[in-house]
C-alpha atoms as an extended CHARMM CRD file, in Angstrom:
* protein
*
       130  EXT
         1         1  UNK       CA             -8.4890000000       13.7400000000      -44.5200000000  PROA      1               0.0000000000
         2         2  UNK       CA             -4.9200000000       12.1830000000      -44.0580000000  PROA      2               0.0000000000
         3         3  UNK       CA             -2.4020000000       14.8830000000      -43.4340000000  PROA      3               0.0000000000
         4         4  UNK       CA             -4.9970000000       18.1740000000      -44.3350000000  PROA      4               0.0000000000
         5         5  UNK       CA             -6.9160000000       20.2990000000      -42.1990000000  PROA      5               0.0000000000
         6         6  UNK       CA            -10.8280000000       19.6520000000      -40.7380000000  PROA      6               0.0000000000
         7         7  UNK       CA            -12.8570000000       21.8690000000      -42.4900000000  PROA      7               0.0000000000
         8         8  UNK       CA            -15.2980000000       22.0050000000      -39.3610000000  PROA      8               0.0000000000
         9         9  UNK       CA            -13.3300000000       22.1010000000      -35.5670000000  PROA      9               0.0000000000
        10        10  UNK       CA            -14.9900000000       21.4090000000      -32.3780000000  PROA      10              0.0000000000
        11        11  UNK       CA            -14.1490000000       24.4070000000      -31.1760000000  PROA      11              0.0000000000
        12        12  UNK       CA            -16.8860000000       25.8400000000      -33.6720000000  PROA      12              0.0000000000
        13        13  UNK       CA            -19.4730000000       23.7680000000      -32.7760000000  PROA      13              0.0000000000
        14        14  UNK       CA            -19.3270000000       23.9520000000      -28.9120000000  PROA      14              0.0000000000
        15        15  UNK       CA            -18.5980000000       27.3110000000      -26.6100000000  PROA      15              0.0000000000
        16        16  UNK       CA            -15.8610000000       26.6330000000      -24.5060000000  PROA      16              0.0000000000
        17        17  UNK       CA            -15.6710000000       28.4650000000      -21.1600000000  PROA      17              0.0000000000
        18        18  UNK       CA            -12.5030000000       30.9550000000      -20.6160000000  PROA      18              0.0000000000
        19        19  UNK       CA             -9.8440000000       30.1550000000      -18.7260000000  PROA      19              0.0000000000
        20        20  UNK       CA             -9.7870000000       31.7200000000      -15.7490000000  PROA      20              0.0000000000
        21        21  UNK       CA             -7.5090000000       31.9330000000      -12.9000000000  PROA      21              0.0000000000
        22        22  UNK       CA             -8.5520000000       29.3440000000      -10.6630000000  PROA      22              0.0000000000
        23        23  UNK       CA             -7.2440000000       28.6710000000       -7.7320000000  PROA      23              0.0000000000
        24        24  UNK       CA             -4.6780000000       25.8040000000       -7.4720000000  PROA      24              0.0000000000
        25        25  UNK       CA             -6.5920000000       23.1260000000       -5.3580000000  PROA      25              0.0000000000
        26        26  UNK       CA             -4.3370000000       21.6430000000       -2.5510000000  PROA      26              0.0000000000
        27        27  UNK       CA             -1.6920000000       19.2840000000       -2.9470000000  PROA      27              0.0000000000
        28        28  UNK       CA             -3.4590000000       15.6660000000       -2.7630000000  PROA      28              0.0000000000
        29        29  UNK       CA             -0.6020000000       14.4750000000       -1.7760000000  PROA      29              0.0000000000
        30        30  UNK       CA             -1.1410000000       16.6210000000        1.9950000000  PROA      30              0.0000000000
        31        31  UNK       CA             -4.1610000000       15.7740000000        2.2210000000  PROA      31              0.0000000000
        32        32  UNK       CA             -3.8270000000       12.5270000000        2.0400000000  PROA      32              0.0000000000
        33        33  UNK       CA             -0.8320000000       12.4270000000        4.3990000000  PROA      33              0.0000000000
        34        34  UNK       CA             -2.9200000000       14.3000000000        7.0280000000  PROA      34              0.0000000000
        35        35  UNK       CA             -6.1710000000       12.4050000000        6.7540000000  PROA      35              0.0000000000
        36        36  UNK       CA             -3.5860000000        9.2740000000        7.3810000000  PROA      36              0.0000000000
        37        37  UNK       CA             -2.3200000000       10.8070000000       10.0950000000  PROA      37              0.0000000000
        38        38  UNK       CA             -5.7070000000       12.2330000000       11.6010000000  PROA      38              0.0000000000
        39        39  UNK       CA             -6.8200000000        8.2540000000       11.5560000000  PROA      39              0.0000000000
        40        40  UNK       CA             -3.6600000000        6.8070000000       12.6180000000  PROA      40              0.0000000000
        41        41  UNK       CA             -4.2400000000        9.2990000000       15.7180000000  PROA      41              0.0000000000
        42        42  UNK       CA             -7.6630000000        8.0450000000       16.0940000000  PROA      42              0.0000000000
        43        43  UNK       CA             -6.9750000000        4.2060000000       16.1460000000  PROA      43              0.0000000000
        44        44  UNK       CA             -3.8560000000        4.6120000000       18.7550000000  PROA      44              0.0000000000
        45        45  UNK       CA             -5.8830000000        6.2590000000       21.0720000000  PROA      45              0.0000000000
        46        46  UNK       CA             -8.9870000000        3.4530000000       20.5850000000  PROA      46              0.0000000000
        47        47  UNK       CA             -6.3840000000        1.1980000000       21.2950000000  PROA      47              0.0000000000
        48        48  UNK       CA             -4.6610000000        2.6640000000       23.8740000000  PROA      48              0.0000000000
        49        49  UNK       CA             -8.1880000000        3.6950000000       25.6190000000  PROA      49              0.0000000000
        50        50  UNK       CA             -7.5620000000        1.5320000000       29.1220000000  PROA      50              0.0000000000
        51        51  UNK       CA             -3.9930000000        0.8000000000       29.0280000000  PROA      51              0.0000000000
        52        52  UNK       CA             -1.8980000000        1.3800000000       31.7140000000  PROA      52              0.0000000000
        53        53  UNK       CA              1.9140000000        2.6730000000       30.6260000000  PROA      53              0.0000000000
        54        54  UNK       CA              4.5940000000        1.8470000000       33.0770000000  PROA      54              0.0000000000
        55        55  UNK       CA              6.2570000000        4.4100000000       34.6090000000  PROA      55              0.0000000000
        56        56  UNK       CA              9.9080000000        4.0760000000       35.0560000000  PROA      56              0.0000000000
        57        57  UNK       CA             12.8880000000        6.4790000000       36.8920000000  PROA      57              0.0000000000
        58        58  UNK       CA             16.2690000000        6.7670000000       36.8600000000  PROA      58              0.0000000000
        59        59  UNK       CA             17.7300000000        4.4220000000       39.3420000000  PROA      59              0.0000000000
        60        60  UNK       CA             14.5520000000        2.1260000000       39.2450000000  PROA      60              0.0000000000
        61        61  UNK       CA             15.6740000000       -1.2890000000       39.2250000000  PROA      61              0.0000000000
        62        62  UNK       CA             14.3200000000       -3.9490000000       36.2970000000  PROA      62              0.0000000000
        63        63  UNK       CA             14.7670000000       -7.0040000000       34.6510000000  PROA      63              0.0000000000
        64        64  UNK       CA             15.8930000000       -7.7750000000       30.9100000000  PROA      64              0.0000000000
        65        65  UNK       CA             13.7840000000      -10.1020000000       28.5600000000  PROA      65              0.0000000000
        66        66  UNK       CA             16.2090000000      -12.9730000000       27.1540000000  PROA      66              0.0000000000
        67        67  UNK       CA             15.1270000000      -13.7790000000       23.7400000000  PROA      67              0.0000000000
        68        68  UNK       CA             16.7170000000      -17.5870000000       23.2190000000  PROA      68              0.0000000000
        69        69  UNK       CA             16.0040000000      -19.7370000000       19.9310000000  PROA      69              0.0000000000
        70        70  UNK       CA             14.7210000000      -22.9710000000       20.5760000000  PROA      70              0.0000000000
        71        71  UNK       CA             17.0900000000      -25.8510000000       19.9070000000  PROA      71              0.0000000000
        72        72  UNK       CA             16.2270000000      -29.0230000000       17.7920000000  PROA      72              0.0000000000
        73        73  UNK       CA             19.9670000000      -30.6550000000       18.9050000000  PROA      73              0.0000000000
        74        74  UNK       CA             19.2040000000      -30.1340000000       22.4190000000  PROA      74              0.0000000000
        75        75  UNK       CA             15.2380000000      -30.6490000000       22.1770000000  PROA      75              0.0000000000
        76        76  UNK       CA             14.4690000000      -27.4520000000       24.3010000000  PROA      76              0.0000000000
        77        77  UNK       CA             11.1500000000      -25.0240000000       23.0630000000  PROA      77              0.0000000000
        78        78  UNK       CA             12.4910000000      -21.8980000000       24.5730000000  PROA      78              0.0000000000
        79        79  UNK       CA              9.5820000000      -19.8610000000       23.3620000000  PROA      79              0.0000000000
        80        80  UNK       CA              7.2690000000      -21.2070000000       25.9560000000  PROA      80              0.0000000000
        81        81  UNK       CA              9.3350000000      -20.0890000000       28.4950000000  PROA      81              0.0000000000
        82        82  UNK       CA             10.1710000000      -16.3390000000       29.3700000000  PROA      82              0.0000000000
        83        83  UNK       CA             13.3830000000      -15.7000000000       30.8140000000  PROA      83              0.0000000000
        84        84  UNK       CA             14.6710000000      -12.2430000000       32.1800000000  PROA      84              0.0000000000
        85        85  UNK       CA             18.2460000000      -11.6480000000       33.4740000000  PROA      85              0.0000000000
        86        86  UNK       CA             19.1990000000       -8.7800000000       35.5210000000  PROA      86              0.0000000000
        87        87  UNK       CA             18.4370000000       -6.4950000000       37.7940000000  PROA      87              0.0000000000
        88        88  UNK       CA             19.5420000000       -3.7060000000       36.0280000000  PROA      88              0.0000000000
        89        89  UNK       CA             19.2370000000       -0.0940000000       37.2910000000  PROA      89              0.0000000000
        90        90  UNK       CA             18.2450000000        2.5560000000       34.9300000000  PROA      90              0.0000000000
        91        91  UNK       CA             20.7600000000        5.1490000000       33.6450000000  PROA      91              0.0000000000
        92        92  UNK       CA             17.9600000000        7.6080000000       31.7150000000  PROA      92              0.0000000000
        93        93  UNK       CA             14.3790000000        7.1100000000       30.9820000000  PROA      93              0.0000000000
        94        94  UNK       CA             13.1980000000        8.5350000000       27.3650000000  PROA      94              0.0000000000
        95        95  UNK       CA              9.8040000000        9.9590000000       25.6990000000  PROA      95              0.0000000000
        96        96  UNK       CA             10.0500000000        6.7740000000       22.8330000000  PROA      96              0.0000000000
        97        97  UNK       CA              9.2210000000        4.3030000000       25.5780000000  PROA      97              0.0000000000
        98        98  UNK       CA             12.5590000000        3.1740000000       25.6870000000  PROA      98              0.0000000000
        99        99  UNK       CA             15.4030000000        3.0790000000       29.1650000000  PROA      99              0.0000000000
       100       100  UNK       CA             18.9420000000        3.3910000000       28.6830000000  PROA      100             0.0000000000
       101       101  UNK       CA             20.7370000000        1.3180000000       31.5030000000  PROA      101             0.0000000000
       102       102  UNK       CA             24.4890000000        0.2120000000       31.4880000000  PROA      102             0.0000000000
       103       103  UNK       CA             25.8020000000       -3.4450000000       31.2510000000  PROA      103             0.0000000000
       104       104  UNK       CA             29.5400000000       -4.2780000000       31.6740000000  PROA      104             0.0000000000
       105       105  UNK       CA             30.0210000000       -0.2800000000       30.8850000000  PROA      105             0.0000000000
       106       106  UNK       CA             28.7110000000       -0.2130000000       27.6190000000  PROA      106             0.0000000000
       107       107  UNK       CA             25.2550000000        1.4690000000       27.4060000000  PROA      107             0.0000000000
       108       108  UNK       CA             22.2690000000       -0.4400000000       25.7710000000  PROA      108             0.0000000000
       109       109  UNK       CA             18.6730000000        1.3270000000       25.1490000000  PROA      109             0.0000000000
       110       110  UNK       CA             15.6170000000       -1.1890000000       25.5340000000  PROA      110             0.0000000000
       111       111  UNK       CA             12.3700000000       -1.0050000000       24.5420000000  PROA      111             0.0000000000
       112       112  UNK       CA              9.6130000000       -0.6950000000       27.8480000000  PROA      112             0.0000000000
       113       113  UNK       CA              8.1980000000       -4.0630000000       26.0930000000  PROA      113             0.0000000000
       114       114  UNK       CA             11.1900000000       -6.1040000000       27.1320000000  PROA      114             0.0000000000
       115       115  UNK       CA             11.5040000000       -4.9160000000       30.3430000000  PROA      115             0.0000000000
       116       116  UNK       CA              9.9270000000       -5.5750000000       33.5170000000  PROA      116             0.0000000000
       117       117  UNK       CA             10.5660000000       -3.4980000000       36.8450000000  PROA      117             0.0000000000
       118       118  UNK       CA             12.3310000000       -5.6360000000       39.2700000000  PROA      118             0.0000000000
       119       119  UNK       CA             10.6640000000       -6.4340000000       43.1940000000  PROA      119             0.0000000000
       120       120  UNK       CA             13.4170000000       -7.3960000000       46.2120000000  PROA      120             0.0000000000
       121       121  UNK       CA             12.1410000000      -10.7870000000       47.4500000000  PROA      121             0.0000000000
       122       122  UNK       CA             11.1970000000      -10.4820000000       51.0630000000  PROA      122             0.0000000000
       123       123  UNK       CA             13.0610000000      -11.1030000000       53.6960000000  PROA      123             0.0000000000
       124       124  UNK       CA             11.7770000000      -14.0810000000       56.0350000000  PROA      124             0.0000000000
       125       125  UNK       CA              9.2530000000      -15.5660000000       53.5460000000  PROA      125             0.0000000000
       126       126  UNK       CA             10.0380000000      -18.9110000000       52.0120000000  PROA      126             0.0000000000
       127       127  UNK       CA              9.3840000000      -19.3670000000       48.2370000000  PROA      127             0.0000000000
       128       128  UNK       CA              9.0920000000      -23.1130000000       48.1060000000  PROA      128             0.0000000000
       129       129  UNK       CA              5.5260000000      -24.4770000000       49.1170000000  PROA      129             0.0000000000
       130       130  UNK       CA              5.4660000000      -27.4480000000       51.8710000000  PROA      130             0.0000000000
């Protein structure tokens, strides 16, 4: 019992197949990386079903999203009020939805979500309402 040999091993009471040379299944580690993907894929383009993407060119002219904190000292809410500085004309448009433009001659790359493209006002039309 303690420290000797069974007198009766499993392996004589029950036939165990052979090993054979089975295949090695696939990594689970790929497949679960490309059924993530395959449903990542799926649920962007759901999402992205009726959305229209801008479309920007070099030398298009847009305006800047200004992210400002709110301030308890000078009791302003900033985040209820967008504000966009610029115009800004684009340097280089690229695939990541992002623009490259040029500000005091350093270049910045911004995201298409903080950006807006910029109109001229018209000439001869008054913006205040009589």
């Amino acid at each position: 019992m303690f420290g000797e040999k069974t007198k009766l091993s499993i392996s004589k009471l029950v036939v165990f197949p052979k090993h054979e040379d089975l295949k090695k299944p696939p990594d689970i580690i790929q497949i679960v990386m490309k059924r993530s993907k395959k449903q990542a894929d799926l649920r962007n383009a759901y999402k992205d079903r009726d959305k229209r993407f801008p479309q920007y060119n070099v030398g298009d002219q847009i305006l800047i999203k200004e992210h400002r904190l709110s301030s308890a000292e000078d009791k302003e809410t900033h985040k209820l009020f967008l504000i966009y500085h610029g115009p800004y004309q684009i340097q280089a448009v690229h695939n990541n939805n992002t623009v490259t433009i040029q500000i005091n001659g350093s270049h910045r790359t911004i995201n298409f979500k903080n950006i807006k493209r910029y109109y001229k006002p018209v000439s001869g039309v008054s913006q205040t309402n009589n």
